[in-house]
N, C-alpha and C positions, 0 to 999 in steps of 0.2 A: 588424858586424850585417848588412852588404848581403848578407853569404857565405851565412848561417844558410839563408835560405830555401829557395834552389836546392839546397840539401845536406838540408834535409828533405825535399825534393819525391822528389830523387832515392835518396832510403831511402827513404821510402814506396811509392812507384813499384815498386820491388826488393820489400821489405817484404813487400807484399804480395799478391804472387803465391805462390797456395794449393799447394807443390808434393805437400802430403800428399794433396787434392783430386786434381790432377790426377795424381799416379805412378799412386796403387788406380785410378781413372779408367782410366787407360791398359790397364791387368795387367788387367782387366776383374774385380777385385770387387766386392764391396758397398760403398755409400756410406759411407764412416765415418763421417760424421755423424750417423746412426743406428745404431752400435755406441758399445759402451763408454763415454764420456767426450764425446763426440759430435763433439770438437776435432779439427783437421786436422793436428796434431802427430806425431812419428814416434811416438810410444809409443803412441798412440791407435791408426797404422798397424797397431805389431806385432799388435793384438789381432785383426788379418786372419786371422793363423796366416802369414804371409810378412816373416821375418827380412828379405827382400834388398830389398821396398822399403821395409821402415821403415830399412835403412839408406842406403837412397836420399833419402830425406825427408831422414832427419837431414843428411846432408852440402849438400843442395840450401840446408833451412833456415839451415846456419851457414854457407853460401859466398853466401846472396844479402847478407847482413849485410853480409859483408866484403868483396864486391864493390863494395856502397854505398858503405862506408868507401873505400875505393879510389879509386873515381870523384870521391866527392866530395873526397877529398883535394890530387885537379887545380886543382881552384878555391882552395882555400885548409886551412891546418887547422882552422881553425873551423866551415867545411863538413863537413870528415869526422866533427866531434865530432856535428853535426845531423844529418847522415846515419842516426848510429847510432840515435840516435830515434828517428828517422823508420823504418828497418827494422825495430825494434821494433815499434813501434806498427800498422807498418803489418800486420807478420804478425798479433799480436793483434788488431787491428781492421780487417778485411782490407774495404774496402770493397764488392768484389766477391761480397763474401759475410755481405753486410749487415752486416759489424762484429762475426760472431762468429768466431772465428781459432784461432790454438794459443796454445800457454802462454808461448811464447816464449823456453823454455831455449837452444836450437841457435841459436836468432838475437842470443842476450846474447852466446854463446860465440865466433861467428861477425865478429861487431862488436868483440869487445874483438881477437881476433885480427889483425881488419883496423887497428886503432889501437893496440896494442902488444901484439906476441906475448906478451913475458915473462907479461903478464897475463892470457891465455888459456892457459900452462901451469897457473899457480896454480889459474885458474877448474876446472883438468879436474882438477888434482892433488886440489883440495876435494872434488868431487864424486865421485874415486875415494875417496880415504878414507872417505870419510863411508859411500858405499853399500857396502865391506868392513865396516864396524864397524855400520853399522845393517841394511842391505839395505833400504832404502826408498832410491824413484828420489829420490820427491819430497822428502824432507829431504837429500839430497844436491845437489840441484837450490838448493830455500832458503838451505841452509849455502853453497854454493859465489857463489848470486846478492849473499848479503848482507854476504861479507868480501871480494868482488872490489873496491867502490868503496876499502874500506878499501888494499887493497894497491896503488890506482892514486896514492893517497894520499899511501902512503909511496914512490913513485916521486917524487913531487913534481908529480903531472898532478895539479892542482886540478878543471880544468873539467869535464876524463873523468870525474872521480872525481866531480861533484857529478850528473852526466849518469847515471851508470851507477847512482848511488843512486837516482834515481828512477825509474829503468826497475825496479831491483830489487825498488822499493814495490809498482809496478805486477807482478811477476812474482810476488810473495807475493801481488798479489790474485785474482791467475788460480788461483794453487794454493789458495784458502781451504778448498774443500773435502776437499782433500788434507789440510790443516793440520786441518780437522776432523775427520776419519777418523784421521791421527797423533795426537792427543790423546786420540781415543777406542779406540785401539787395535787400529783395524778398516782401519786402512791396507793393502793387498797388498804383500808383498815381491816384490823381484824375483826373476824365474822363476816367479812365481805368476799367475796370471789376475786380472784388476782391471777393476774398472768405472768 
């Protein structure tokens, strides 16, 4: 239990630095927070109209996960399972930005990577299928967040897999309005503009 702490600090810490904030910051566009979806997320990015730093976001967000994972794995592994948490949490609840963040996709993908690759193939394999057969991010996103704990599962990682089901809870509630919009039909597909 003494590891936990210092392995959330140090995911949070990572976590939560804004790098959707700061990349358009940098490139000199508009605040995304005031576009689109208002999140600091790379999909929020693309809606700049600049592919190169929503793919910058995206990698920034699933390599600060996994650097967490990482570091904190020096201390112990039950630091790096807190870690992932903590990266989580922290990108969604970014203190720096009063607690409103991204959705936290590139950061689940990011953490499982940094705590078992196999499980970050799965996670992407989900998410590819899903958005060939449906073309929505976000039920790809859903579908992939919520049979990841399953598959860490049947790895036989109990703790990941109980750790990563509640980050998933947490990432279906970021998406609720996505899940609304899916329900009602009025979700955007990918390659379409979305709000």
């Amino acid at each position: 239990m003494i590891d936990l702490l210092p392995g959330l600090l140090i995911g949070y810490a990572l976590g939560s630095i804004p790098f959707g904030l700061l990349i358009t910051r940098l490139a000199g566009t508009v605040d995304i927070r005031t576009i689109g979806s208002q999140n600091i997320g790379a999909t929020n990015v693309l809606r700049t109209g600049r592919k190169d730093l929503a793919i910058a976001t995206l990698l920034c967000d699933a390599l600060k996960g996994t650097l967490a994972v990482v570091l904190a794995g020096f201390i112990a592994r039950d630091a790096a399972i807190a870690a992932a948490l903590g990266a989580f949490l922290g990108h969604v609840f970014p203190i720096w930005l009063k607690f409103k963040g991204g959705k936290g996709v590139a950061t689940f993908l990011g953490c499982l990577l940094g705590l078992f690759w196999p499980s970050a193939l799965i996670f992407a394999g989900l998410w590819l299928g899903t958005a060939v057969i449906t073309r929505y991010s976000s039920a790809s996103a859903l579908v992939a967040s919520a049979l990841s704990p399953l598959a860490l599962l049947l790895f036989g990682l109990k703790y990941e897999a109980a750790v990563f089901a509640v980050m998933a809870v947490l990432l279906w509630f970021m998406h609720r309005q996505n899940i609304s919009r899916l329900l009602s039909g009025t979700e955007s597909k990918i390659g379409r503009s979305a709000t």
